[in-house]
Backbone as CSV, one residue per row, in Angstrom:
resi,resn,N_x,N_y,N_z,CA_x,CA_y,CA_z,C_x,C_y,C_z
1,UNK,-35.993,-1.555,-22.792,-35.718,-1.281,-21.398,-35.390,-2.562,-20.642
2,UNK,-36.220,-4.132,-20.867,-35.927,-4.925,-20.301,-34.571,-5.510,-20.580
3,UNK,-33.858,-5.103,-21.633,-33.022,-6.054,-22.557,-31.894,-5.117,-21.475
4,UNK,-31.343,-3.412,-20.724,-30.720,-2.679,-20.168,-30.806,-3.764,-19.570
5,UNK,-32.013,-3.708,-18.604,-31.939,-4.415,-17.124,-31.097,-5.950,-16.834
6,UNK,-31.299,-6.454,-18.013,-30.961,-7.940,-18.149,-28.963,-7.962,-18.098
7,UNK,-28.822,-6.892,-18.913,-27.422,-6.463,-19.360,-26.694,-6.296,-18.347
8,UNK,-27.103,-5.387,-17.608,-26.582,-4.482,-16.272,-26.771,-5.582,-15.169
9,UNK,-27.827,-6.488,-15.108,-27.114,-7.595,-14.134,-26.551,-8.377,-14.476
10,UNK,-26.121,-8.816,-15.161,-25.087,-10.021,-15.953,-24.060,-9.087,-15.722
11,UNK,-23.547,-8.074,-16.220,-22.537,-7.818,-16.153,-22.072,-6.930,-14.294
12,UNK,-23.345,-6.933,-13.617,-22.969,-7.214,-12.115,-22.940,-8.555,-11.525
13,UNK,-23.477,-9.497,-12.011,-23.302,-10.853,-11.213,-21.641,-11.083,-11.915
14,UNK,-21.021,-10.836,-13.022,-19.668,-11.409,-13.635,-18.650,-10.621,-12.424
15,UNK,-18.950,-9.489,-12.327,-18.190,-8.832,-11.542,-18.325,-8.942,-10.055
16,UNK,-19.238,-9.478,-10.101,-19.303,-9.949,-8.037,-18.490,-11.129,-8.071
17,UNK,-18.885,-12.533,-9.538,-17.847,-13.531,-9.162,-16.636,-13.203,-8.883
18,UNK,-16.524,-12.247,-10.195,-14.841,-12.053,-10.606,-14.030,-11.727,-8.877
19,UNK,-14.423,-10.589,-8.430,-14.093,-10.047,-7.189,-14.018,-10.886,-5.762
20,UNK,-15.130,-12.017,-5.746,-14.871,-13.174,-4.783,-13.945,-14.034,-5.096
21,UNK,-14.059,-14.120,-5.575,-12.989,-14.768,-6.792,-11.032,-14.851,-6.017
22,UNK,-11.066,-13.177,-6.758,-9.975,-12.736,-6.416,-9.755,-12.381,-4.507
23,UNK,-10.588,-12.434,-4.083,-10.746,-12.035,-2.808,-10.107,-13.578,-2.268
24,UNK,-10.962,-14.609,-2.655,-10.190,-15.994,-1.815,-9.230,-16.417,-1.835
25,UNK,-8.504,-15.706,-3.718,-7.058,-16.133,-3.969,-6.420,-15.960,-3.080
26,UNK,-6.459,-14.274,-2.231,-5.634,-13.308,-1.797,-5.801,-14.046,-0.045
27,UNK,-6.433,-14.427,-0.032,-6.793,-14.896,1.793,-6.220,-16.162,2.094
28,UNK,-5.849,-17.169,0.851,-5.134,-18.817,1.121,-4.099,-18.323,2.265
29,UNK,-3.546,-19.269,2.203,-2.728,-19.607,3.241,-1.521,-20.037,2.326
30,UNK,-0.464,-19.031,2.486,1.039,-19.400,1.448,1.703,-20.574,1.547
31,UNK,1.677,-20.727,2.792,2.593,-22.183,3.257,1.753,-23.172,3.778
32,UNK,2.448,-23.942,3.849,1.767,-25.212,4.501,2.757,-25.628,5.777
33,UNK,2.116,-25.845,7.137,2.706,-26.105,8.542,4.073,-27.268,8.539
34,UNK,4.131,-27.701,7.374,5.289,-28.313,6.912,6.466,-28.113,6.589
35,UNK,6.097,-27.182,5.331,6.679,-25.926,4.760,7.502,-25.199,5.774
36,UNK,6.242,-24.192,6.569,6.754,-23.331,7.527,8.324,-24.462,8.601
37,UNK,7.419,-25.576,9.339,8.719,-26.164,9.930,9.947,-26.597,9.350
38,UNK,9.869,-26.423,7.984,11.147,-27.031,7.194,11.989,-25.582,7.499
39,UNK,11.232,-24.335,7.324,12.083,-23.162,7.257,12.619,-22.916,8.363
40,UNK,11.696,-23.219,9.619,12.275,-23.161,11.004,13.638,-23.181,11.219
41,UNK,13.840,-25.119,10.614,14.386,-25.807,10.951,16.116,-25.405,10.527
42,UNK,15.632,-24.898,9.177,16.976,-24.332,8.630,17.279,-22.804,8.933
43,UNK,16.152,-22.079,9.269,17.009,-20.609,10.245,17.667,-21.222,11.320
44,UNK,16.947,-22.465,12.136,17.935,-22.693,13.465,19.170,-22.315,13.055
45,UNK,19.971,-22.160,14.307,21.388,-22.447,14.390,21.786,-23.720,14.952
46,UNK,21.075,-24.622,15.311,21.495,-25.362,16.266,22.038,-26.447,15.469
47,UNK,22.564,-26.991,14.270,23.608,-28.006,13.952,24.854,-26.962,13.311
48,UNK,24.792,-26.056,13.111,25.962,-25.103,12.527,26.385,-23.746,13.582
49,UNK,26.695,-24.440,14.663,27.129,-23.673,15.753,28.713,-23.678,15.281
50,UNK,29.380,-24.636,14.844,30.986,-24.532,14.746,31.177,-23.832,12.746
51,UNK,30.582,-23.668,12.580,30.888,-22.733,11.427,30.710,-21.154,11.569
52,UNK,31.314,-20.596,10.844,31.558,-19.170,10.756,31.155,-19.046,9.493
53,UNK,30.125,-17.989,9.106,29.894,-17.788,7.596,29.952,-16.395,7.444
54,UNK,30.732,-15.822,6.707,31.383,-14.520,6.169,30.792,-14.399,5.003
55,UNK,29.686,-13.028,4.936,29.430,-12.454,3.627,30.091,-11.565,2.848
């Protein structure tokens, strides 16, 4: 009976890591405020006002 008990929490403490785990992956932060202003910078329009781009 003790040897169940021992079993059944090991294999709940693996699965609480596992799940925090995956929980912090999912919460980072994708970009970095760098990143993000580089993308800004190139949606602007503001140096390619005299081009026309045709898809």
């Amino acid at each position: 009976m003790k040897k169940n008990i021992l079993k059944a929490t090991l294999v709940a403490a693996f699965a609480l890591i596992a799940g925090f785990n995956v929980y912090n992956s999912q919460k980072s932060d994708a970009m970095s405020e760098l990143a993000l202003a580089n993308v800004e910078a190139l949606a602007s329009n503001g140096e390619s006002e005299g081009i026309n781009w045709r898809g």
